[in-house]
Rosetta silent file (secondary structure, phi, psi, omega in degrees, C-alpha in Angstrom):
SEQUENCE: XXXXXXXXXXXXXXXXXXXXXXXXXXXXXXXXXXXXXXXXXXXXXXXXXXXXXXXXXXXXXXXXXXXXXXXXXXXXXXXXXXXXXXXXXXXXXXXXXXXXXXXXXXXXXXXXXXXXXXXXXXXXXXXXXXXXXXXXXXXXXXXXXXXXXXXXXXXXXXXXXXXXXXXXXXXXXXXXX
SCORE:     score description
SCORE:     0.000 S_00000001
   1 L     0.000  156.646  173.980    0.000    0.000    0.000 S_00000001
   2 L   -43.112  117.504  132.884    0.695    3.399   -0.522 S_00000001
   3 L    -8.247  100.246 -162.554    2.703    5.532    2.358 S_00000001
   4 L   -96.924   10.672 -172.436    0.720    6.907    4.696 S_00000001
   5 L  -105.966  135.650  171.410    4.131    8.932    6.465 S_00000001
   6 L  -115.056   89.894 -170.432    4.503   12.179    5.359 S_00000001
   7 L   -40.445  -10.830 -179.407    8.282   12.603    4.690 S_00000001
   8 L   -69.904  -22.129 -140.268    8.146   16.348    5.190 S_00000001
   9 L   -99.392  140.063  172.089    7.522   16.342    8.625 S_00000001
  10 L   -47.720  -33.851  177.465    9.742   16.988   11.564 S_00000001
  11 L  -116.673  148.027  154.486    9.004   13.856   14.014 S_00000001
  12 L  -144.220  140.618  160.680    8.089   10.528   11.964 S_00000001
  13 L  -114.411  147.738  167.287    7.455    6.955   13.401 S_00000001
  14 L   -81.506  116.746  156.405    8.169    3.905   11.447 S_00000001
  15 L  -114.580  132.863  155.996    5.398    1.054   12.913 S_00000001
  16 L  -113.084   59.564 -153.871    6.394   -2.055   11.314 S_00000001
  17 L   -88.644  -46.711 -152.704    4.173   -4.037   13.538 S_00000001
  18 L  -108.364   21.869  163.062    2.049   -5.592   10.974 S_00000001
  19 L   -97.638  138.001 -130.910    4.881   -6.447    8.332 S_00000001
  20 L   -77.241  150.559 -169.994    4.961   -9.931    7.567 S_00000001
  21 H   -76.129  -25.140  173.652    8.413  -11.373    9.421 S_00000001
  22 H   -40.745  -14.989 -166.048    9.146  -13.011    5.696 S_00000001
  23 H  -163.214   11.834  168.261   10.372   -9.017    4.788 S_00000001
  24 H   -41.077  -66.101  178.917   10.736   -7.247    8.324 S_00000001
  25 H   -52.181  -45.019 -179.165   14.737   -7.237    7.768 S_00000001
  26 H   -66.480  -77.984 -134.092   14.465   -5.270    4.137 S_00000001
  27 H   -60.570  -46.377 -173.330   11.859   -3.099    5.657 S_00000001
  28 H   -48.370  -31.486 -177.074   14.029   -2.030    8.699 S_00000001
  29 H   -42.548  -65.469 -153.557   16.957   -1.557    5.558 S_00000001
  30 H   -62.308  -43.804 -155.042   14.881    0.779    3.968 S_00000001
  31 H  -108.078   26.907  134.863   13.427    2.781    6.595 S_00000001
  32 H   -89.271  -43.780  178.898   17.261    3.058    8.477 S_00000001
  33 H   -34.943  -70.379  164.284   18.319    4.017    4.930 S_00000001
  34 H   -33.661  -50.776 -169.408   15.831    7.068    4.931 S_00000001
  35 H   -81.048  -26.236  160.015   16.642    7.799    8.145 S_00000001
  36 H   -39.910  -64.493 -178.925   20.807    8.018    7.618 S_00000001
  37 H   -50.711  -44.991  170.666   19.746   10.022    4.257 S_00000001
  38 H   -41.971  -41.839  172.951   17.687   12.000    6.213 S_00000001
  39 H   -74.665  -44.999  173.615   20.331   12.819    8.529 S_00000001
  40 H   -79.553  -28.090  174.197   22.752   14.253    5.856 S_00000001
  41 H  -101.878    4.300  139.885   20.086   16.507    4.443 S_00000001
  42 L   -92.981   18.067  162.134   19.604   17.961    7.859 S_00000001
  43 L   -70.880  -49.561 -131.256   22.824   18.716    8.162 S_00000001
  44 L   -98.835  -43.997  175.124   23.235   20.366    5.163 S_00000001
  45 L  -100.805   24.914  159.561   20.301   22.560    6.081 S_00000001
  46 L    85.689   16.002 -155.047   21.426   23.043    9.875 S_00000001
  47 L  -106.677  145.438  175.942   18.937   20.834   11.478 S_00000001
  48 L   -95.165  135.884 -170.405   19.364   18.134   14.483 S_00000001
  49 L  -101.209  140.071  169.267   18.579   14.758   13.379 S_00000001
  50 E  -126.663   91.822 -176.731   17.520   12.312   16.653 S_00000001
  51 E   -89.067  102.765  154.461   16.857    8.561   15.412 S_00000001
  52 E  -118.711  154.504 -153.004   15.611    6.047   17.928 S_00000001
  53 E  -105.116   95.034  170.918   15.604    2.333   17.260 S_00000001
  54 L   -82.155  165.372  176.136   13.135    0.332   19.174 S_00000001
  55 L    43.352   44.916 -167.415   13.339   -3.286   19.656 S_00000001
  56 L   -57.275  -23.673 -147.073   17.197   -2.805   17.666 S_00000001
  57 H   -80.056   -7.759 -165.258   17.663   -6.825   18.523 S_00000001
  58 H   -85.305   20.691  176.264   15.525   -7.440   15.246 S_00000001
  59 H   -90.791  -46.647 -120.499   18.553   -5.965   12.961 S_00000001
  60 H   -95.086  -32.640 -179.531   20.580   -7.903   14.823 S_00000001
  61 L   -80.411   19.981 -173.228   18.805  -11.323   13.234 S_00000001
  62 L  -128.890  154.369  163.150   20.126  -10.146    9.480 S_00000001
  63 H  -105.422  -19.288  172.415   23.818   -9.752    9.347 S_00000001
  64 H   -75.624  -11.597 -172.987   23.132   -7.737    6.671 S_00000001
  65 H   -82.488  -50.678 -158.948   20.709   -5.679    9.158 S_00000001
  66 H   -72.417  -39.271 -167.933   23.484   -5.756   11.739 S_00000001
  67 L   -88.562  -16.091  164.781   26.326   -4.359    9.299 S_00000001
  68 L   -91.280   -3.781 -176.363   23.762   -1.624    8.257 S_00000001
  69 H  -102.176  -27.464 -175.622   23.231   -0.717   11.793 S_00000001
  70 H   -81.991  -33.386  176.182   26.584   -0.076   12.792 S_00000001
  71 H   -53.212  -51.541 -166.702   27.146    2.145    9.440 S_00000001
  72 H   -77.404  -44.878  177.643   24.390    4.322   10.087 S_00000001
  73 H   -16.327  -56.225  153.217   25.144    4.220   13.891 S_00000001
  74 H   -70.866  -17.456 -168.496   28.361    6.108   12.516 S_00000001
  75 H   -55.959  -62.141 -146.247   26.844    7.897    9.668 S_00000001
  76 H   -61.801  -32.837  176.667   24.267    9.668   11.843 S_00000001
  77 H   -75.732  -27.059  166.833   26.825   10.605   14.444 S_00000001
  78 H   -65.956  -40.710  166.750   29.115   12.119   12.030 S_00000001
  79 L   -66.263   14.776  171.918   26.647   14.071   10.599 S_00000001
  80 L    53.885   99.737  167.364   26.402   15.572   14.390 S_00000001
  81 L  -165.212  151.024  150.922   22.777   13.151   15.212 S_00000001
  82 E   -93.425  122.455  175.863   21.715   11.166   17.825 S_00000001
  83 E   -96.138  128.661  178.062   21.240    7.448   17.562 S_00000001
  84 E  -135.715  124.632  178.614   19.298    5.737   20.202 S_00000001
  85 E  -120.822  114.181  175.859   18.811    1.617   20.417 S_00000001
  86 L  -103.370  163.763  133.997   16.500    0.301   22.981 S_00000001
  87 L  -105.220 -171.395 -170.181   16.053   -3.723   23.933 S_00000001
  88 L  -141.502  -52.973 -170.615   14.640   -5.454   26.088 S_00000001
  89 L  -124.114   89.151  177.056   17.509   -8.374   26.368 S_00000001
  90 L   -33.743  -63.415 -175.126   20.952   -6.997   26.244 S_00000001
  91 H   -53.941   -3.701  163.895   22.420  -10.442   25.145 S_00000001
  92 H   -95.225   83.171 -145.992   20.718  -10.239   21.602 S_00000001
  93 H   135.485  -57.781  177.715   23.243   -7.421   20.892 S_00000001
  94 H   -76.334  -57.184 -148.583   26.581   -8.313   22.848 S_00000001
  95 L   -54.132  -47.500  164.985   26.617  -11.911   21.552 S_00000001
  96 L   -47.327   91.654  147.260   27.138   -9.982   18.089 S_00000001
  97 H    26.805 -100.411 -157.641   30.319   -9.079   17.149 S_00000001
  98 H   -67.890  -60.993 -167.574   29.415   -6.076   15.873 S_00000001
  99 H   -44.921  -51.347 -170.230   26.995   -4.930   18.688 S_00000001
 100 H   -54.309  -38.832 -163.315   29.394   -5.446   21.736 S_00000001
 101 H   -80.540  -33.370 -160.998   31.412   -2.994   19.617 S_00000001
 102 H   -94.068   -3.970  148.837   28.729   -0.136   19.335 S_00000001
 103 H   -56.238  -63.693  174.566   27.747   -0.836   22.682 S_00000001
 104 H   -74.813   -2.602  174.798   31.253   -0.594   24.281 S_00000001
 105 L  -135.787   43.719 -173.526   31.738    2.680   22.180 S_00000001
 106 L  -111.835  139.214 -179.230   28.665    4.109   23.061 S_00000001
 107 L   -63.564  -22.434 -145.405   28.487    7.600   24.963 S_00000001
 108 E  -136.041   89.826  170.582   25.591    7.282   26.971 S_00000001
 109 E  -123.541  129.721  172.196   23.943    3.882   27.860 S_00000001
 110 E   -75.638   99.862  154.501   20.637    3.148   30.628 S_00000001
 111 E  -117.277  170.664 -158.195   20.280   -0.261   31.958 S_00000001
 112 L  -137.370 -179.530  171.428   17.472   -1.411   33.758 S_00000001
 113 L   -54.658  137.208  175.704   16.636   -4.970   35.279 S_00000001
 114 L  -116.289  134.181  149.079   18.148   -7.471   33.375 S_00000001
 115 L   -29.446  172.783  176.285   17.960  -11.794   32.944 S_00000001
 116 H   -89.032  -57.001  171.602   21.103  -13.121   34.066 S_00000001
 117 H   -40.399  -49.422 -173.313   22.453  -13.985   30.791 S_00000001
 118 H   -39.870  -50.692 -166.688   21.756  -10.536   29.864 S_00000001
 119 H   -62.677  -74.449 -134.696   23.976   -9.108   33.502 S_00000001
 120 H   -59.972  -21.371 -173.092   26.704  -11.474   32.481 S_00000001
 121 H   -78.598  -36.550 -162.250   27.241  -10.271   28.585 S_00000001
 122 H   -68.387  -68.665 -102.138   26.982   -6.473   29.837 S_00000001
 123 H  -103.082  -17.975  169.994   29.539   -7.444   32.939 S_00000001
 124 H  -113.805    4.461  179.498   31.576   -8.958   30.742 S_00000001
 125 H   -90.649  -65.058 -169.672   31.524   -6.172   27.668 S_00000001
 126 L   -77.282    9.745 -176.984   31.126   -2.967   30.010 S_00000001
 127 L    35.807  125.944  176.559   33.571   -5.079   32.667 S_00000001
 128 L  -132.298  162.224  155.330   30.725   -3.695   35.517 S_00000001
 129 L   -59.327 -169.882  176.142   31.418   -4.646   39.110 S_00000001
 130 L   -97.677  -31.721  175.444   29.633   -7.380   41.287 S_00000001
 131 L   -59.209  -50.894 -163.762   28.199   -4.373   42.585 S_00000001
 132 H   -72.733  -16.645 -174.816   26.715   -2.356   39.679 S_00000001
 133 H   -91.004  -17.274  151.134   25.790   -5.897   38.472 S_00000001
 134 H   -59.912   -0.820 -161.201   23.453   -6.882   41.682 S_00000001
 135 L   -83.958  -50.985 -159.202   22.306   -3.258   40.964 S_00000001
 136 L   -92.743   -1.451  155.012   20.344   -4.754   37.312 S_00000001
 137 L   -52.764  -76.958 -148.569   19.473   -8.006   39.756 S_00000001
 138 L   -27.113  -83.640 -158.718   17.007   -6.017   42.195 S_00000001
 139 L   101.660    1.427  169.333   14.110   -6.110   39.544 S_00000001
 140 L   -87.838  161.796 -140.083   13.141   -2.786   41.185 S_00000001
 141 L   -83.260  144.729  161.129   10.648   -0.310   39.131 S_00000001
 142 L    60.251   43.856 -165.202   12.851    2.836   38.188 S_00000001
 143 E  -152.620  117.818 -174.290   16.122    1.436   39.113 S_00000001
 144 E  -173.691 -151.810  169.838   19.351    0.690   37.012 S_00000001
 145 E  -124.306  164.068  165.560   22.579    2.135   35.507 S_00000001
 146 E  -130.738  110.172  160.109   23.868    4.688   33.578 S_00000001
 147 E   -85.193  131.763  172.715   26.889    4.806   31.695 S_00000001
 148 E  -148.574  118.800 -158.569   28.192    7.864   30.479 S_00000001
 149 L    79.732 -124.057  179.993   31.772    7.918   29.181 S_00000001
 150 L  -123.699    7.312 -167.296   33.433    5.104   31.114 S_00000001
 151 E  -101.638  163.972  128.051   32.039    5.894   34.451 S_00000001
 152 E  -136.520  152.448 -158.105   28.839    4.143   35.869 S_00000001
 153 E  -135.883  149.431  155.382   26.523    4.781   38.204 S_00000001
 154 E   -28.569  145.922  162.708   23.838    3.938   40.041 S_00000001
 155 E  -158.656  148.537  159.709   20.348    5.336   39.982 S_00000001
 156 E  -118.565  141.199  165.540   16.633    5.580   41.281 S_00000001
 157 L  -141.717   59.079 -174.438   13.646    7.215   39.876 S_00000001
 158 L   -91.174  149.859 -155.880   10.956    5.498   41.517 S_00000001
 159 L  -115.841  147.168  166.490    7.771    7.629   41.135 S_00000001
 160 L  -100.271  142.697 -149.339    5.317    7.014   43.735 S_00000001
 161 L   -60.135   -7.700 -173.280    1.630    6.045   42.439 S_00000001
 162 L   -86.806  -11.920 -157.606   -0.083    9.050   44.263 S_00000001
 163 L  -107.800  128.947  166.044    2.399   11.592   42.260 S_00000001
 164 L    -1.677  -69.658  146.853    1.654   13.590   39.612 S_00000001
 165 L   -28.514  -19.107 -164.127    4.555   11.784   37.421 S_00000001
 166 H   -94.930  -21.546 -163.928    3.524    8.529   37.572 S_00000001
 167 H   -90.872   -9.130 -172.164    0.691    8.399   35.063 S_00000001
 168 H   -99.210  -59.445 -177.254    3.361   10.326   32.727 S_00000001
 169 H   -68.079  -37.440  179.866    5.961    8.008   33.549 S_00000001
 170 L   -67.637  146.589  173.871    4.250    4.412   34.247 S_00000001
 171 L  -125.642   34.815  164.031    4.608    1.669   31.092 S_00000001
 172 L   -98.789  158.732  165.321    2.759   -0.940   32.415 S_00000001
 173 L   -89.278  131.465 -161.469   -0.462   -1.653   30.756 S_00000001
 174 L    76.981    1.115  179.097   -3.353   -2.109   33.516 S_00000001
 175 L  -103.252   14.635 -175.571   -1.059   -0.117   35.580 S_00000001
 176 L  -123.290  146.677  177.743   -2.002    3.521   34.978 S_00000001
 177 L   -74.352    0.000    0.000   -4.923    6.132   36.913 S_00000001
């Protein structure tokens, strides 16, 4: 069907929800491809490009997805953009070659509770402590790490359910006022 995204426009979302997994990997090609191109022709006209990548581990099942993620990863940053990759399971991403590297050369990374397989690939990629790694045990809401640079640190941001914030903040589904 026809394209219902109107390429003009400052914010865009991609949903590929309901493309068939037989052609997921080309569509994410195409629509990182736009967004890398995208990124060089706001440059050129003075504009900040911000690209984030949800569910990134589904690149990660193409090698050709994976070798297109680390290009634009670099593209977009050269072209002064921000690249953002979220997951859910860290260890579909380190096990990769190529991820552990854009991971381990990443400015800025957030972790949150993690599987144990997950703790052990970042703990052994981001070398973390026994500490900061009982940190992504707890399983508590609003609670993790942050790397930024080479340091990391702890953090909480638990919102409490009577506060203002929380209805802004909460992702659970059945969980929101």
């Amino acid at each position: 069907h026809e394209s219902n995204v109107d390429t003009k426009k400052r914010l865009m979302c991609f949903d590929i929800h309901e493309i068939q997994p037989s052609v997921s990997g080309l569509a994410l090609l195409v629509i990182l491809d736009f967004c890398t191109q995208r990124t060089t022709i706001n440059r050129q006209l003075g504009r900040f490009t911000s690209i984030f990548v949800d569910e990134v581990q589904e690149l990660f099942k193409h090698e050709a997805g994976a070798e297109y993620l680390e290009y634009a990863w670099r593209h977009v940053r050269k072209m002064g953009g921000l690249m953002t990759a979220a997951t859910q399971n860290a260890s579909t991403i380190t096990r990769h070659p190529i991820g552990s590297v854009m991971l381990n050369n990443s400015e800025y990374t957030v972790m949150l509770n993690q599987a144990e397989p997950d703790i052990e690939e970042l703990v052994r990629i981001l070398q973390l402590s026994d500490q900061q790694a009982a940190h992504l045990r707890s399983g508590a809401t609003g609670t993790g790490l942050v790397r930024a640079g080479r340091r990391t640190v702890p953090f909480e941001m638990a919102f409490p359910e009577s506060s203002s914030l929380y209805p802004l903040m909460n992702t659970r589904i059945g969980r929101r006022r």
